[in-house]
Residue frames relative to the residue before (quaternion, step in Angstrom):
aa qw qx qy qz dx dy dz
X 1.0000 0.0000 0.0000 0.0000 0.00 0.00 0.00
X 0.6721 -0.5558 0.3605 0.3308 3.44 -1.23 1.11
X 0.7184 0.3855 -0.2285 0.5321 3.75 0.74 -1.39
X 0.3824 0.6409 -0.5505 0.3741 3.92 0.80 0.24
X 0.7503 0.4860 -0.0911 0.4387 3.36 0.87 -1.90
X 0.6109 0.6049 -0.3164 0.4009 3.76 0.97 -0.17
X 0.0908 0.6992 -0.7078 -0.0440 3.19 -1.17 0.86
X 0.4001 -0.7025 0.5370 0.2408 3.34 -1.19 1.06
X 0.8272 0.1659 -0.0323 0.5359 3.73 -1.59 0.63
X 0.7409 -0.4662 0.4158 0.2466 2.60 -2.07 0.83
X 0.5248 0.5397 -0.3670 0.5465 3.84 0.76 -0.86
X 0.7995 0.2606 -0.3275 0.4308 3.64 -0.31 -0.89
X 0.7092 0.4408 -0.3292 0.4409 3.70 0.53 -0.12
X 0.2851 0.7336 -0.3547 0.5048 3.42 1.82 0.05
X 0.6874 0.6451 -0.0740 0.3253 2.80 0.36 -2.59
X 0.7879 0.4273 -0.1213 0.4266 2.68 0.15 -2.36
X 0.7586 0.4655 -0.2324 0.3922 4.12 0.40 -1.53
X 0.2355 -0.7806 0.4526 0.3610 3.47 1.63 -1.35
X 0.3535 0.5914 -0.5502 0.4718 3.60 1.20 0.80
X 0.6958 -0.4269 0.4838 0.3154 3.86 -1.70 -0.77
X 0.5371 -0.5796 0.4950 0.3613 3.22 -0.78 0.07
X 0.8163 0.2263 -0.3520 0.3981 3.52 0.87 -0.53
X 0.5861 0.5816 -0.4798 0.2966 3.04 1.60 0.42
X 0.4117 0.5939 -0.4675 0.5092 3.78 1.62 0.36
X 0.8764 0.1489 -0.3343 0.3131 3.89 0.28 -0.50
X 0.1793 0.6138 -0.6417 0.4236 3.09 1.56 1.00
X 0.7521 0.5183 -0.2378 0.3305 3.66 0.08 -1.99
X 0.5136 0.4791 -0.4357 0.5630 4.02 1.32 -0.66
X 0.8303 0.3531 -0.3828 0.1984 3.35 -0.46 -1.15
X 0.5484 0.5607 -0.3973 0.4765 3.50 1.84 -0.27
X 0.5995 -0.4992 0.4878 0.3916 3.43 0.66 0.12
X 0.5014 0.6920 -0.4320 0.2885 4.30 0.91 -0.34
X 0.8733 0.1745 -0.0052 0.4549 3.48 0.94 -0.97
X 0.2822 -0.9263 0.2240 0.1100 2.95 0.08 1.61
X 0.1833 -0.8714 0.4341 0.1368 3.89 0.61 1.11
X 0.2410 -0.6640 0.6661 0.2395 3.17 -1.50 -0.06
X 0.1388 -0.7451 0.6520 0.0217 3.76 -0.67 1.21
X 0.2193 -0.5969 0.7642 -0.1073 3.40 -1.51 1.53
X 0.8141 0.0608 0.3821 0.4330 3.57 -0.15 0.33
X 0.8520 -0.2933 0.3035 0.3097 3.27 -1.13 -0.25
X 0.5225 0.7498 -0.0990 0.3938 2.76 1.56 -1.29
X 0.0228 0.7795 -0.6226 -0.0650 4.17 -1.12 0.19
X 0.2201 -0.8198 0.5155 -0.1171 3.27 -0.61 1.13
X 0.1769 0.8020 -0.5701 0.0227 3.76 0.23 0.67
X 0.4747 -0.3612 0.6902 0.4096 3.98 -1.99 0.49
X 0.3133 -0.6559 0.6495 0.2233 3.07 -1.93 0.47
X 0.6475 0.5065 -0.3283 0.4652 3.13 1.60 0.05
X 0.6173 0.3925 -0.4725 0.4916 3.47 1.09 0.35
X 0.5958 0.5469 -0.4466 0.3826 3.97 1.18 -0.05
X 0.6560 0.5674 -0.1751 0.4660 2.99 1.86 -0.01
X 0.6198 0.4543 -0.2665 0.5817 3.07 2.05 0.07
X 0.6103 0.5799 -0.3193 0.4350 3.19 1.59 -0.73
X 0.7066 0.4123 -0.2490 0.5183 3.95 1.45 -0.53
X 0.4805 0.6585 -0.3246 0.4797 3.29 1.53 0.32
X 0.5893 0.4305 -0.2086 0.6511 3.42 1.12 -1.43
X 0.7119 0.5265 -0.2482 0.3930 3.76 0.30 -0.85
X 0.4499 0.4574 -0.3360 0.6895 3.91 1.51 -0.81
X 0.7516 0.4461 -0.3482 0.3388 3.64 -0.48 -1.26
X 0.6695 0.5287 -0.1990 0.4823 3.61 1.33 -1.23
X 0.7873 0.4480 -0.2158 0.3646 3.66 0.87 -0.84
């Protein structure tokens, strides 16, 4: 189910990845993590913060 994969805001994708909060909207504004914006609102897949540190391991 879609809402399985959601994590709301920068905090829950913090949480969820185990980086910072400003190191997630550092990583948005580079284009690294790919958000969904409602509004005000941020919305990330945990499976693409999980592809995005995957490509990034493989890269580093």
């Amino acid at each position: 189910m879609l809402s399985e994969d959601l994590v709301m805001g920068a905090k829950g994708a913090a949480d969820y990845s185990g980086l910072t909060q400003r190191q997630v909207y550092h990583m948005v504004e580079r284009g690294v993590l790919p958000v969904i914006r409602k509004g005000r609102a941020m919305f990330f897949r945990k499976s693409e913060l999980e592809a995005a540190f995957r490509s990034d391991a493989a890269n580093g």
